[in-house]
C-alpha positions, 0 to 999 in steps of 0.5 A: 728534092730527095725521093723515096723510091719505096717501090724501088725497094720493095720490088727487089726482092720480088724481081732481084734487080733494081726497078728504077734508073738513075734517072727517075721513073722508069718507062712502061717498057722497062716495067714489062722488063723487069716483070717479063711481061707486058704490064698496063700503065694507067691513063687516069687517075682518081684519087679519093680522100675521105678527110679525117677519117680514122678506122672507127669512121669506117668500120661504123658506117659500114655498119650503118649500111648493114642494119640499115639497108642490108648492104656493106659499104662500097668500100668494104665491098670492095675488100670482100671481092678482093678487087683492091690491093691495100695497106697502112700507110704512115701520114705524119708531116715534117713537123709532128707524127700528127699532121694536119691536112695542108701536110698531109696532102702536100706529101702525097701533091708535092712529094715531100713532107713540110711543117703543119700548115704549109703547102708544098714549101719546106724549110728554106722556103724550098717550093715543091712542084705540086703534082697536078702541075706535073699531069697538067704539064705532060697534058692530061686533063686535072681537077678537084672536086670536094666538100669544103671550099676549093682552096681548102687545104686538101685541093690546095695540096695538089695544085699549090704552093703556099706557106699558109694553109689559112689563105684561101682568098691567095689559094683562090688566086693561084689557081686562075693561072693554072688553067685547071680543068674542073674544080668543084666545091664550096668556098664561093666567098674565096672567089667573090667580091663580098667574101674576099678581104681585097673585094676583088671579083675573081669570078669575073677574071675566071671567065674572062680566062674562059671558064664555065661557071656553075653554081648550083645543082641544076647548072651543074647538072645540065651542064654540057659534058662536051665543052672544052671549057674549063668548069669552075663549079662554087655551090656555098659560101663555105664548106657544103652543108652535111649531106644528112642536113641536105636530105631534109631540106628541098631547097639545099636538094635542088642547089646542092650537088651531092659528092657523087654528082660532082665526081660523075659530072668532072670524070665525064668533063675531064675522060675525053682528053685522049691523053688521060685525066688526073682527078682528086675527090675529097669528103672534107666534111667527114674532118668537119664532123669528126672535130665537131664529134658529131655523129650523124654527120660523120658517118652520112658524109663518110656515106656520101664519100662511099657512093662517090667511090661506087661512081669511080670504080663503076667508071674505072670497070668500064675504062680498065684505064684507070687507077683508083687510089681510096684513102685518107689523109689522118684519123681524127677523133678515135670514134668507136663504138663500145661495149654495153648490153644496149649496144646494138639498140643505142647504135641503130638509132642512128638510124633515125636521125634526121638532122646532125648536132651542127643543125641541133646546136645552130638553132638554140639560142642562150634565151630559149627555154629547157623545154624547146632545147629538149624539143629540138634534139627529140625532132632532130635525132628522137632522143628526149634528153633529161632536163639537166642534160638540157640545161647543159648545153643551154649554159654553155650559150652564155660563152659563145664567141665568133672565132676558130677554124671549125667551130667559130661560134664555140658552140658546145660540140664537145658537150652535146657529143658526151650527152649522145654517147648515152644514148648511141652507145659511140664514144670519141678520142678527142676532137683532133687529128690523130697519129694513127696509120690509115686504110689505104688501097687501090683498084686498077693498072699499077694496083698491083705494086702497092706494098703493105706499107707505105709513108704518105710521101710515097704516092706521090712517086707511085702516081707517076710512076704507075702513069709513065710520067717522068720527073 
């Protein structure tokens, strides 16, 4: 496997002498060598994904924040007080300039780009070490936590390999031997009998190798932090509801764990190995949305995603042993807000959304009536739609299907999305992945070597590194 020893490169002109050996990473003490001083590796590692975000996502969330409650995003903040070091980063795959999520986080667990739609096998069928087997090896405690199922490509792309991005009842399997020591998320289906094309009960065979299973928010939450057990934590069928649908409905408050709650309860499982913890957190829902271009459930997952960074940065303040890496895989989608003297008006009234279009479009059916759709998108989100707006999305009822990645119904997403745009004053790109460079920093011991430019591929070496982990 050919590395690109980026940080090699661009710390040459900084020190004039070659930063790595032949022979792989360096240790910490030829890092203090080469600097003239002492320099902390870090101990842990968390690694935060906000799936699909493109820069729009970002930027109008922290807008939210402001008109909203006053306050900027955790992660802008974060920019203001210049306690992160930040870059572009390049995220294409082997197979196209526009990657899809299995690519993607395989550059960053695998160290290698690979053709869309594959996990850690390049050409050849060439197995790449995902690096949560590497940390796992050199005996620190590893884990996922997300908002989509477990054995979703951006989890996946840590801990496996696997030609099909789409097999997650096999993804599921290839973590039982693993030993991993907490993952969390949807995709309860992937692990049951019911939901599994083999009917085989792999929950069963998780606890039969010694896991703790929980599957709703109070187990989770009344879990107990000091078992050795490894904790496998399924809480939906699929992916988790978004976190805006959550907040209106008591019974998915009380079974849901929110994002941040998963980051807390696996940080607390994982921090009391003395040799450190590796640990991805992924917002997969904030991809969802952008495909689906909805709106409000885009920029309150994105939300979600933010106050799990405030979890892991509050944690790393306190540890000063740990490295935060906040990213994301690829834009999808392009959203912005756009210019037009209702600007401010149409996009503060995000602001009172109550449920996201998923919500909205799930509950029309192609019997009801103009009036009923007008009435569910005024309770949902208070816009009251002209009645050929209505009849609209009402048509499009009489084509639904039952097949696709993320909109298996053919539900008018796209539609309803261009309708809104009269009324929030937001408009979208696409319903897809995008080429585009993407926001990039980290917090933390090693911190301080990222460049201002990097290729995805790049941090895969630079996680190692930045722990004294050799290769």
């Amino acid at each position: 496997m050919q590395r690109r020893h980026f940080l090699q490169n661009s710390l040459i002109a900084v020190t004039g002498s070659t930063f790595f050996s032949n022979k792989g990473l360096a240790a910490s003490s030829e890092m203090a060598r080469q600097f003239g001083k002492q320099i902390k590796m870090a101990k842990n590692i968390i690694f935060m994904v906000s799936d699909g975000m493109s820069t729009g996502t970002l930027n109008m969330a922290d807008l939210l924040l402001q008109r909203k409650y006053g306050r900027r995003s955790h992660w802008l903040n974060l920019y203001d007080q210049k306690l992160v070091n930040r870059a572009l980063m390049d995220t294409a795959s082997a197979s196209s300039m526009v990657t899809d999520s299995a690519a993607a986080s395989s550059a960053w667990g695998g160290g290698v780009r690979v053709k869309n739609g594959s996990i850690n096998v390049g050409e050849n069928g060439a197995l790449y070490q995902p690096i949560l087997q590497k940390f796992k090896a050199s005996g620190k405690s590893v884990g996922c936590v997300t908002t989509v199922p477990v054995a979703h490509a951006t989890p996946a792309g840590f801990c496996v390999n696997n030609n099909k991005r789409g097999d997650m009842d096999e993804i599921a399997q290839q973590y039982l031997p693993l030993q991993f020591d907490c993952m969390m998320g949807g995709g309860a289906d992937n692990f049951l009998a019911t939901g599994r094309r083999d009917k085989t009960d792999l929950l069963n065979q998780y606890q039969a190798k010694g896991y703790d299973i929980v599957q709703d928010r109070t187990a989770l939450m009344g879990s107990n932090s000091d078992k050795i057990k490894p904790l496998l934590g399924l809480f939906h069928s699929g992916g988790l509801p978004y976190s805006l649908d959550q907040t209106q409905d008591k019974s998915l408050m009380t079974t849901i764990p929110t994002l941040a709650e998963m980051t807390h309860k696996a940080i607390q499982h994982m921090k009391k190995n003395r040799k450190g913890f590796v640990l991805q957190v992924e917002a997969g829902k904030v991809d969802w949305a952008a495909h689906a271009n909805d709106i409000c459930g885009l920029l309150y997952d994105q939300i979600a995603f933010d106050e799990a960074i405030k979890v892991a940065i509050d944690f790393a303040k306190n540890d000063a042993e740990t490295l935060v890496i906040i990213t994301t895989d690829h834009g999808n989608a392009n959203p912005g807000l756009f210019y037009g003297d209702k600007a401010n008006q149409h996009f503060d009234a995000i602001q009172s959304f109550a449920q996201t279009n998923e919500w909205i479009l799930n509950g029309i059916s192609k019997s009801d009536s103009i009036s009923k759709v007008i009435e569910r998108v005024a309770f949902a989100q208070k816009i009251v739609l002209q009645k050929t707006e209505a009849e609209e999305l009402l048509k499009h009822y009489e084509f639904l299907s039952d097949d696709g990645l993320y909109n298996a119904r053919k539900l008018p997403f796209k539609k309803l999305a261009q309708i809104q745009s009269n009324y929030t004053s937001v408009g979208w790109g696409s319903m897809d992945h995008s080429a585009d460079y993407v926001e990039l920093c980290m917090y933390g011991p090693g911190s301080e070597l990222l460049p201002p430019f990097v290729k995805n591929t790049d941090l895969h070496d630079f996680m190692l590194y930045a722990t004294a982990i050799k290769q």
